[in-house]
C-alpha positions, 0 to 999 in steps of 0.5 A, a space after each residue: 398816703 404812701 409816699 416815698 418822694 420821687 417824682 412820677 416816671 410813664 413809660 413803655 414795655 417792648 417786646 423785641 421781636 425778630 421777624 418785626 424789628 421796625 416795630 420796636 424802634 418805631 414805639 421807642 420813637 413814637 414814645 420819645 416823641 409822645 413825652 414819655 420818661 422811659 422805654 424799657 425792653 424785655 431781655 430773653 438772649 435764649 429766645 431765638 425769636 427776639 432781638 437782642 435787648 442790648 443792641 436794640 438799646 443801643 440802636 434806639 438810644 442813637 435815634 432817639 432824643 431824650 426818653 430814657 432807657 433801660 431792660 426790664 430786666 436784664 438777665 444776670 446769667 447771661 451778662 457777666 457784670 464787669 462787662 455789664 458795667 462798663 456796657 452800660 456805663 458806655 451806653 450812658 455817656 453816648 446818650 447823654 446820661 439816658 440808660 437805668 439798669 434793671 436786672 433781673 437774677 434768671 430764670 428760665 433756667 433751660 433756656 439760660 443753660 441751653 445758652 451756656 449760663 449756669 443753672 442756678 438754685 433760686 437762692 444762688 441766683 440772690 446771692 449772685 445778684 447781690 455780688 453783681 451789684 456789687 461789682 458793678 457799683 466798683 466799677 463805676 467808681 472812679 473815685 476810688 483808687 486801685 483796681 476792683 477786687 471781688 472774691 465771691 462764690 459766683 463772681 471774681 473780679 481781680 485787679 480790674 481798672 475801674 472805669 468808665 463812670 456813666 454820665 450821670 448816677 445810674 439806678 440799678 431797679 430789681 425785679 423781685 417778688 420772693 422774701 430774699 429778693 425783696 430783702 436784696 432789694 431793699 438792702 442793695 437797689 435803688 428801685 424794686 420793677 415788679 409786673 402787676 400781673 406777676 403778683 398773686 393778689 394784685 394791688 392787694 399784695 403791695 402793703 406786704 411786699 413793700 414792708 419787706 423792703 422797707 424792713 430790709 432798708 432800715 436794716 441796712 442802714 438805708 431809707 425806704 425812700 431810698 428805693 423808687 417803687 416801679 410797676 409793669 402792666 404787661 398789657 394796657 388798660 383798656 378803661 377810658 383815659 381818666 378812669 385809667 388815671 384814677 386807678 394808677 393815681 390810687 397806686 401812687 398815693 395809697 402804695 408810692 408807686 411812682 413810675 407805671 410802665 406799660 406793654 401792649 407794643 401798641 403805638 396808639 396805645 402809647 401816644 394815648 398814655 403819654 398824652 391823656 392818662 399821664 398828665 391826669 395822673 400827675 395832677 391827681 397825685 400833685 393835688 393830694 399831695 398838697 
């Protein structure tokens, strides 16, 4: 058994489309009100037909209780991370300590240039994410005195005020797939946010990329338990529910997977999720866990 500690996290995967915004706030509502622990909104600000993912999370977190929320994953070339910071930070207190950051290093590199980004190498663009996380972090630490100063080769931040810190420690979770990002991953995030469809092998890859990690947190000088492992599912199953859970409870106990969040942009779907396959998950991880 894979277990890396952190508690099971369900959640949805919205798609915010334009020309149907009601549809995402009603599934962001819907998975509140289900008992789901996360909705998260894909981030695409070069896509005329999507709304935009930060004000569409600043809306839903005004109408919704208790979920928490986050963009999977926000795209870094398009949000300078000083600003970024102080957004998110912003977001967390008026929600009561509700937001997780996932961040994401580009791509779509047309679309982020047509933007006004600036178009990367697949290396710069690690090596940007490192600096943002860095940033980022001094930003929100107010325990630190003076301004925030970071020379790097795609980031300087000169003297700025730190502040405001979030309500409550903010996790930053990275999509990653490539060695350099899993290394980042493991050296600087508290969580890796792949898609399943997005890994070549499946399930069967999982051992391997999360290894890298694993090596790239003992050799920074962090546990592997330091960062949550999270997983996407573009669409959801459509096995009955406990065949659902079982499959997901394998992940968790054989891969440490501890938060699944799914697509689909069905509330149906959702409702079923939250009700049906999350607590069979929780008891079949609970039980081999004892």
């Amino acid at each position: 058994m894979t277990d890396y500690g952190h508690e099971l996290l369900f959640g949805t995967f919205v798609t915010p489309t334009a020309d149907n915004p009601r549809q995402a706030l009603d599934l962001a509502m819907a998975a509140d009100t289900a008992g789901l622990d996360l909705v998260t909104f894909q981030d695409h600000p070069y896509q005329s037909s999507f709304l935009d993912t930060w004000t569409l999370m600043s809306y839903v977190a005004a109408r919704t209780e208790r979920i928490r929320i986050a963009g999977n994953v926000l795209s870094l070339p398009l949000r300078p991370p000083a600003v970024l910071a102080r957004a998110v930070a912003s977001l967390d207190i008026l929600s009561g300590g509700r937001v997780n950051l996932g961040l994401g290093a580009g791509a779509f590199w047309e679309g982020i240039a047509a933007m006004g980004g600036r178009r990367l190498t697949p290396g710069q663009g690690v090596d940007a994410l490192r600096e943002a996380i860095t940033v980022i972090r001094e930003l929100w630490d107010t325990d630190k005195r003076g301004g925030v100063q970071h020379d790097g080769e795609h980031y300087q931040v000169v003297g700025a005020k730190r502040g405001p810190a979030p309500a409550h420690e903010v996790p930053i979770w990275v999509g990653a797939y490539k060695p350099k990002m899993l290394a980042l991953t493991g050296a600087h995030a508290d969580g890796w946010l792949p898609s399943m469809e997005y890994l070549s092998g499946g399930a069967a890859d999982l051992p391997v990329l999360n290894a890298r990690i694993d090596a790239a947190a003992i050799q920074a000088g962090r546990s592997p338990t330091d960062i949550r492992r999270l997983m996407n599912y573009m669409g959801a199953s459509q096995s009955p529910s406990r065949q659902w859970a079982e499959e997901l409870a394998a992940l968790a106990i054989t891969h440490g997977i501890s938060a699944f969040i799914i697509g689909g942009d069905d509330r149906a779907i959702t409702e079923r999720f939250a009700g049906e396959v999350a607590p069979a998950v929780r008891e079949l991880v609970a039980a081999e866990r004892r």
